[in-house]
C-alpha positions in Angstrom: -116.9 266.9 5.3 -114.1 267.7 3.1 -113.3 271.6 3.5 -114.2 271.0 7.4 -110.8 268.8 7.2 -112.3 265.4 8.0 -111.1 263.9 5.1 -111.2 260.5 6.2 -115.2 260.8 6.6 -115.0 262.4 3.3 -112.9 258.9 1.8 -115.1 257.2 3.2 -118.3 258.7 1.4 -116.6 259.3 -1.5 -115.8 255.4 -1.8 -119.2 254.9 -1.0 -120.5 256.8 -3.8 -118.0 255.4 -5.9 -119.4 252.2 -5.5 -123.2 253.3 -6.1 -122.1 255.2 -9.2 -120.1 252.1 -11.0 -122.9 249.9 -10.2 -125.5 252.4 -11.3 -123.7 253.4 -14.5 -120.6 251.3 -15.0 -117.3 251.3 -14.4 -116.3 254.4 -17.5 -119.2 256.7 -16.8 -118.4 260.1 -16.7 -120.5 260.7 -13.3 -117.8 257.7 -12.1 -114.8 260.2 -13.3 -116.2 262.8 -11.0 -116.4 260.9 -8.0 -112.7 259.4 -8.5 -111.5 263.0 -9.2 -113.1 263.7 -5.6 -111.4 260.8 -4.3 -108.4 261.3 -5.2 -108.5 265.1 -4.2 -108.8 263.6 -0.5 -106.3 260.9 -0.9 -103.8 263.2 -1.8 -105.1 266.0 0.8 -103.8 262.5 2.7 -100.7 262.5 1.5 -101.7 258.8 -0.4 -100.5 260.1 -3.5 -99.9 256.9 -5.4 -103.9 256.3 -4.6 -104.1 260.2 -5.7 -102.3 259.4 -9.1 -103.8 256.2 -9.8 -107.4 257.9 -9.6 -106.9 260.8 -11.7 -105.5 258.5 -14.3 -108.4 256.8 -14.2 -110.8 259.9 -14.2 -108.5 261.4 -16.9 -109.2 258.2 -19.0 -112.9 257.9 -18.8 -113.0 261.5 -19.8 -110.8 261.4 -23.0 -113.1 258.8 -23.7 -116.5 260.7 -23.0 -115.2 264.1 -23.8 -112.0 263.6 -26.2 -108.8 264.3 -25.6 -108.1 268.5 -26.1 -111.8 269.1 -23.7 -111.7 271.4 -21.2 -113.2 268.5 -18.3 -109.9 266.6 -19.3 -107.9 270.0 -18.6 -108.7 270.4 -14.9 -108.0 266.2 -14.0 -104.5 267.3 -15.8 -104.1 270.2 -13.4 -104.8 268.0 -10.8 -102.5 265.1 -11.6 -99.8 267.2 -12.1 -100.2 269.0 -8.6 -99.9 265.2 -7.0 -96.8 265.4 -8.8 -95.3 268.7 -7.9 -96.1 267.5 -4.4 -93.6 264.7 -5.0 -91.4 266.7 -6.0 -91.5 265.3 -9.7 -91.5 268.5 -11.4 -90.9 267.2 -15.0 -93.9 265.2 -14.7 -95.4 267.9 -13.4 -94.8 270.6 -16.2 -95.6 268.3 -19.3 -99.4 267.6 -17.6 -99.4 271.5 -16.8 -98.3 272.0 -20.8 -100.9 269.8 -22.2 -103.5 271.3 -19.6 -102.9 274.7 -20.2 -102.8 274.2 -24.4 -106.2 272.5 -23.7 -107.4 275.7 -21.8 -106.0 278.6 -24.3 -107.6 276.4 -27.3 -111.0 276.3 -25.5 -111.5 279.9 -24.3 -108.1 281.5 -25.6 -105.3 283.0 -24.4 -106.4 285.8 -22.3 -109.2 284.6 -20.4 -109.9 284.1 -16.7 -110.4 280.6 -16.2 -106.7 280.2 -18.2 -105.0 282.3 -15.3 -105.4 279.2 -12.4 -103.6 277.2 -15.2 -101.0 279.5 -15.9 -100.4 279.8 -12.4 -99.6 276.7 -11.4 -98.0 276.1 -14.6 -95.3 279.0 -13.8 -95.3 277.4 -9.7 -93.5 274.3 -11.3 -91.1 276.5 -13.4 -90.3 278.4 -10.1 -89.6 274.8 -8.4 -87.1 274.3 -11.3 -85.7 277.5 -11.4 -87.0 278.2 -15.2 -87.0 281.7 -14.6 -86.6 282.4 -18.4 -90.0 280.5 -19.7 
């Protein structure tokens, strides 16, 4: 329901789901940090980006805690965190989550690899928004 833009159907399912997976497995279950990454993906497709922020901070949690903090699973919760942010227009906040995620990325498959490029893109989108031309 998502992609087809009914994302209040989606929230809806999502939240659903949500609910079935923290009574299934808990309320710090990795399965649990999926769903609230999807949730918050349509809350801030929404333009609820308080809600957006407050579930990927909770996703990103239960993943440092499953996973560790430098894994690439934490990387692409960062990413997404910090694109609520540049939405705001908080571009600071932005740019240290982009810095962390992309570190976490060039340490897992290095410096040169494909799946760094999305990082490094929307890592250099905030520098743009500041007008760091020179990083």
């Amino acid at each position: 329901h998502q992609r087809q833009g009914y994302y209040h159907k989606a929230r809806v399912l999502y939240e659903r789901a949500l609910r079935i997976m923290e009574k299934h497995y808990g309320d710090n279950h990795v399965r649990v940090a999926a769903t609230l990454n999807n949730l918050a993906n349509v809350q801030q497709r929404q333009g609820d980006y308080d809600k957006a922020k407050e579930l990927y901070q909770r996703a990103i949690r239960i993943k440092e805690k499953h996973y560790g903090e430098d894994h690439v699973e934490v990387s692409s919760t960062l990413t997404n965190l910090a694109n609520v942010h540049q939405c705001q227009g908080y571009y600071d906040k932005a740019k240290v989550l982009h810095e962390r995620g992309l570190r976490i990325m060039e340490k897992h498959y290095g410096e040169d690899h494909v799946e760094v490029s999305s990082t490094l893109n929307n890592f250099a989108d905030v520098l743009q928004h500041q007008g760091d031309y020179d990083q």
